[in-house]
C-alpha positions in Angstrom: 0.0 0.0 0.0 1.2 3.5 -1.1 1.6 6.5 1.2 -1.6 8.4 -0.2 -3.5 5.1 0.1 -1.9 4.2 3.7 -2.6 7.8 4.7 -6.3 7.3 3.3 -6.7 4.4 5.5 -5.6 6.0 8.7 -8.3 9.0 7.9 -10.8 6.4 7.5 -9.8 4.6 11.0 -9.5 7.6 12.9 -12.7 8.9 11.7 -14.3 5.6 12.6 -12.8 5.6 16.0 -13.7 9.2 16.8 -17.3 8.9 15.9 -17.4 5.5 18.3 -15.8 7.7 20.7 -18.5 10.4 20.5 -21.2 7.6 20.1 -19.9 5.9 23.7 -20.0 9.4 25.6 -23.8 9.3 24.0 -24.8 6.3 25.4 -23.0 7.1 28.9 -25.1 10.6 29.4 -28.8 9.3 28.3 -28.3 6.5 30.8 -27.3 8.9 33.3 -30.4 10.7 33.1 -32.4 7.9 32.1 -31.3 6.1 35.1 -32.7 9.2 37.5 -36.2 9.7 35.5 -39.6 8.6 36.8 -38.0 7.8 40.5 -40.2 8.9 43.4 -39.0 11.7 45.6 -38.4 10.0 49.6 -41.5 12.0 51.6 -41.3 12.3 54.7 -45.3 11.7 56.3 -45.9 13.8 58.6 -46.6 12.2 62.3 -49.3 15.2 63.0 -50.5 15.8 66.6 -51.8 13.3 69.1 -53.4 16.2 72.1 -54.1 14.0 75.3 -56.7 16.4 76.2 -58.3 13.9 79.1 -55.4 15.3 80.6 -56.6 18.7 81.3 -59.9 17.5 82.4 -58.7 15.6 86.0 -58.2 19.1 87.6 -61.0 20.2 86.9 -62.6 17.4 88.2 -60.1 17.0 91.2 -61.4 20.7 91.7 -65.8 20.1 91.6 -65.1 16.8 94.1 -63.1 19.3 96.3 -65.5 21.5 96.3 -68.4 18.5 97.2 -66.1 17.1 100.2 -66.1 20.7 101.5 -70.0 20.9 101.6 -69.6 17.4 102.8 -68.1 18.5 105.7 -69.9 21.8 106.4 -73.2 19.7 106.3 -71.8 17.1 108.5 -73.6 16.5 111.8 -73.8 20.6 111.5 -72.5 22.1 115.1 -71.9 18.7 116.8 -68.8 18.4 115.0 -67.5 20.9 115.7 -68.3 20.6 119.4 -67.2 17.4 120.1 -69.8 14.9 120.0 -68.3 13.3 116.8 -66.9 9.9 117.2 -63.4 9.6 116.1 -64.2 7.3 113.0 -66.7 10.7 111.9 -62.8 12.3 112.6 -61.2 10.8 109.7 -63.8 10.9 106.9 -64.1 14.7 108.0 -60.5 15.6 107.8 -60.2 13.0 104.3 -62.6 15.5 103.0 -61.1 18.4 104.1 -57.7 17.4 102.5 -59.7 16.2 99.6 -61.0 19.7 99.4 -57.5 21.2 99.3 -56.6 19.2 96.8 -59.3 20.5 95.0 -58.7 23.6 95.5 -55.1 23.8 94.5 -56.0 21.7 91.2 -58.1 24.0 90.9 -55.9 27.1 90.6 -53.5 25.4 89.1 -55.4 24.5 85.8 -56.5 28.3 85.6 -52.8 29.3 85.3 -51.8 26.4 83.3 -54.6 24.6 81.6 -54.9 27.9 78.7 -51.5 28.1 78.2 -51.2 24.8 77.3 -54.7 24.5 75.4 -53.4 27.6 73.4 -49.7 25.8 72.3 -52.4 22.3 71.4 -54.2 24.3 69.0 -51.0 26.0 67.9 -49.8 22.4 67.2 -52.3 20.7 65.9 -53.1 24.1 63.1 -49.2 23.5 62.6 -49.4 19.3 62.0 -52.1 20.0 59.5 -50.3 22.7 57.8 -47.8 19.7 57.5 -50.5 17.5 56.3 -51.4 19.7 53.5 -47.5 20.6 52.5 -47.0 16.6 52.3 -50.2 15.7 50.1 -49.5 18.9 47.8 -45.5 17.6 47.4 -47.0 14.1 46.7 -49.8 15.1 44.4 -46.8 17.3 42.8 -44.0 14.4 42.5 -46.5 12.4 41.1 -47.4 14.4 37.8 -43.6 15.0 37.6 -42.5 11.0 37.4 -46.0 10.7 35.2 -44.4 13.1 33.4 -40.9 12.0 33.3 -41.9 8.4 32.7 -43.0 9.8 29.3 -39.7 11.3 28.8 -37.8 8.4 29.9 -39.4 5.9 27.2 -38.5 8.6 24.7 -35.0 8.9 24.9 -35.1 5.2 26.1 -35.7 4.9 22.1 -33.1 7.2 21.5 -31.1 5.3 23.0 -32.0 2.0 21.9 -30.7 3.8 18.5 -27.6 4.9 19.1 -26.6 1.6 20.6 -27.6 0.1 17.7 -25.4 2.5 15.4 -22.4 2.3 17.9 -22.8 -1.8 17.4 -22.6 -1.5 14.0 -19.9 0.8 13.7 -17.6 -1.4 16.0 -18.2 -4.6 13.6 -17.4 -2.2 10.6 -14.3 -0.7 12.3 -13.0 -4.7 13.2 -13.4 -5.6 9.5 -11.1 -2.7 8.3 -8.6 -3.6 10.9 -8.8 -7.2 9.4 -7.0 -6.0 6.6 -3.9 -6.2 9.0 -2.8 -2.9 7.7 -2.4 -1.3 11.8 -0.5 -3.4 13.9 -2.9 -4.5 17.2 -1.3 -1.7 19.4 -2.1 1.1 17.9 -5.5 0.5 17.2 -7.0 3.1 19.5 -8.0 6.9 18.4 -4.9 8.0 20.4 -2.3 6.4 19.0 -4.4 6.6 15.0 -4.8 10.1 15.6 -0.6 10.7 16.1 -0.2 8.6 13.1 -1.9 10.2 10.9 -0.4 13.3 11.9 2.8 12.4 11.4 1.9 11.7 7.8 -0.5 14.7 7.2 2.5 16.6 8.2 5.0 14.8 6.1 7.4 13.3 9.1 6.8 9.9 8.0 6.2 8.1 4.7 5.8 4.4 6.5 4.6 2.6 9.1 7.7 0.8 9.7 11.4 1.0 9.6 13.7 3.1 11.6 12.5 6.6 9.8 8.7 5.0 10.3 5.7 6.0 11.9 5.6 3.4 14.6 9.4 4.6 15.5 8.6 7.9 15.9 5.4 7.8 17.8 7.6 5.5 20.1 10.3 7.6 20.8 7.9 10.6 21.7 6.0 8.6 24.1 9.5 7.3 25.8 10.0 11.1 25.9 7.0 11.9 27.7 5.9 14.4 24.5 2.6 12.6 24.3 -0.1 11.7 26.3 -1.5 8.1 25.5 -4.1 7.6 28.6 -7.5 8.7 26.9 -8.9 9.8 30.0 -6.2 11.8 31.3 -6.5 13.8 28.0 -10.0 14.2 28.3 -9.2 15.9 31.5 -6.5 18.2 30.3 -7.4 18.6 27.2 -6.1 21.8 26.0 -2.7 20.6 27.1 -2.2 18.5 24.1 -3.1 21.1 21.6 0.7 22.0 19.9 2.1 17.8 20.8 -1.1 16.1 19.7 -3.1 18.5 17.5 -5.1 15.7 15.4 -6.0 14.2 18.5 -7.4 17.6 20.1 -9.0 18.7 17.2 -10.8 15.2 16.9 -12.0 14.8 20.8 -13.1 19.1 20.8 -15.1 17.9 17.1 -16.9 15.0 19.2 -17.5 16.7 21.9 -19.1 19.6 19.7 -21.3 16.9 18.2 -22.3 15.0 20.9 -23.3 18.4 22.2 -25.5 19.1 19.8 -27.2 15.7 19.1 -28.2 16.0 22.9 -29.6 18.8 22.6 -31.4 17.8 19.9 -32.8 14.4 21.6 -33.9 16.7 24.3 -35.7 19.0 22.0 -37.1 16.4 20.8 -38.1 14.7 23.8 -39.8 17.9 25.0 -41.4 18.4 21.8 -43.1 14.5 22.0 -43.7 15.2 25.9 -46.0 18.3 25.2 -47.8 16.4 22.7 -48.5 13.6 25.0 -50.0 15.9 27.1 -52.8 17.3 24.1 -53.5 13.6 22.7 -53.9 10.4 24.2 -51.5 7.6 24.1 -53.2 6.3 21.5 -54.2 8.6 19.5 -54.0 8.1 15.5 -52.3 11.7 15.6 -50.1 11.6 18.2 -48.0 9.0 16.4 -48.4 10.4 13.3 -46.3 13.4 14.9 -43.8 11.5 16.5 -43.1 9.4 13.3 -42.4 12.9 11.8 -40.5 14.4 14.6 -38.1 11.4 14.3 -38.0 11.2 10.7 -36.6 14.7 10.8 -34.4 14.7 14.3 -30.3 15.1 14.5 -30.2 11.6 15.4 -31.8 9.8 12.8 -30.0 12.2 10.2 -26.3 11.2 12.0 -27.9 7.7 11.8 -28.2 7.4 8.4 -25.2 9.8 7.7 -23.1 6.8 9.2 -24.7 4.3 7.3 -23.5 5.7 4.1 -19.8 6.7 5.1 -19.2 3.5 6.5 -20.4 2.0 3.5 -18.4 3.4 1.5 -15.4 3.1 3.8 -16.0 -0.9 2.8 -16.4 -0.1 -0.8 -12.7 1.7 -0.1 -11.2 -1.7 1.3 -12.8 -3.7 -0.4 -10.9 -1.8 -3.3 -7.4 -2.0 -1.7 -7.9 -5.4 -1.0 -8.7 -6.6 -4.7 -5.8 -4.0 -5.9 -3.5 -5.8 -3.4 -4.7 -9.3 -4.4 -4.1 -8.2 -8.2 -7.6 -8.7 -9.0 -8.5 -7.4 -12.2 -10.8 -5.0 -13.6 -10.9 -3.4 -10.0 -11.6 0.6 -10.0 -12.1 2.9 -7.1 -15.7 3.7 -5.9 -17.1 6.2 -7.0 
């Protein structure tokens, strides 16, 4: 294979390995979110308030018996007992009513200093436990319509999804039957390493893979120098530090990145647009599926979908032409 050709075959591989790049960090982010949609918020249910109110009524009572045992006592035997002529077991019920009626008595004053106070801060609690009440069946009654509506969502870009797997399947199997051809040795097939060999002959360092003055000797010598990063996820994370050493490679991960950025946004759109129309039809209504079979007909996605389809396509026309050249098959021309 000829330099042009050779440098033709590592566009086509780094192109393939950048867009199943961008397709991965896809599939990561919609089953992120996918992953959080239609979950049900943790509410707390209120306890509310349990008033013992039976509580408040034994003084009161304490205080009306007191009251009885003192009239008891007044009414008792009238003067005699007072005289004397009481026996002594006339004594003791007399003076257990009279303590009786103290009792009352201080029960008495005591529930009209405490008693309001503390029927005041009941009613203060229990207004509060049904303010509580209401916040907690308003939040539920609110998180409900949002996972209803999120649940919609979620089976839309579950679709999405469902798609881009697909794509990113088939672009792997296309990708392993170019590198069939044997042209890249195993090690450097990974967008990293593609990306600084087709740099070094896009900018006319190398002629060849091999041999001393080859591709695979230089790239080799730079990472023994520490000049490249090779760890994909360390450049990911400093990025802009690989701009002047690796500039193929940067311009490739900031092109995906663009991309995936916008075919988000799109699905979103999208899913927003098919999440409102839910809303105004029914699930199954003849129009409502109508519109979504045009929304997707027209989205980002499907367009990249079928945009890949093609390209890789004819990336297999492209080996399939090397290979029949190399073989010395005849009649063979380049795809047009």
């Amino acid at each position: 294979m000829g330099t042009e050709e050779l440098k033709e075959y590592l566009s086509i591989v780094v192109d393939m390995e950048k867009n199943i790049y961008m397709q991965n960090s896809i599939i990561t982010e919609l089953e992120n979110e996918i992953d959080i949609l239609g979950l049900k918020k943790q509410l707390n249910k209120p306890k509310g308030y349990d008033a013992y109110e039976w509580v408040f009524i034994l003084p009161m009572l304490l205080f009306g018996l007191g009251f009885i045992g003192l009239g008891v006592l007044a009414c008792f035997k009238g003067k005699k007992f007072f005289t004397g002529e009481v026996d002594l077991f006339n004594w003791l019920i007399a003076l257990f009513l009279f303590l009786f009626g103290l009792c009352g008595i201080f029960s008495g004053f005591t529930f009209i200093c405490y008693i309001p106070r503390e029927l005041a801060s009941s009613y203060t609690m229990k207004k509060k436990a049904k303010q509580e009440e209401l916040k907690y069946k308003k939040d539920r009654l609110i998180d409900q319509k949002r996972v209803k509506r999120e649940l919609i969502r979620k089976k839309i870009l579950i679709a999405d999804l469902q798609q881009i797997r697909a794509q990113n399947s088939e672009s792997k199997r296309t990708l392993e039957k170019i590198y069939a051809q044997n042209i890249i040795f195993p090690k450097y097939r990974n967008l990293v390493m593609l990306c600084s060999l087709y740099e070094y002959f896009c900018s006319e360092r190398c002629y060849s893979l091999g041999g001393p003055d080859g591709a695979y000797n230089l790239l080799e010598n730079e990472i023994k120098l520490e000049q490249i990063i090779t760890r994909l996820d360390n450049i990911i994370e400093k990025l802009d530090a690989i701009q002047n050493n690796q500039f193929f490679l940067y311009s490739a991960i900031k092109k995906s990145n663009q991309q995936s950025v916008q075919i988000l946004e799109a699905i979103h759109n999208m899913a927003d647009n098919l999440e409102f129309l839910s809303k105004n039809f029914s699930s199954q209504s003849t129009e409502l599926h109508e519109e979504i079979a045009n929304l997707q007909k027209t989205s980002v996605l499907t367009a990249y979908h079928e945009e890949r389809i093609q390209k890789e396509l004819s990336y297999m026309n492209r080996m399939n032409y090397f290979t029949s050249r190399n073989d010395g098959t005849f009649n063979s021309f380049p795809p047009t």
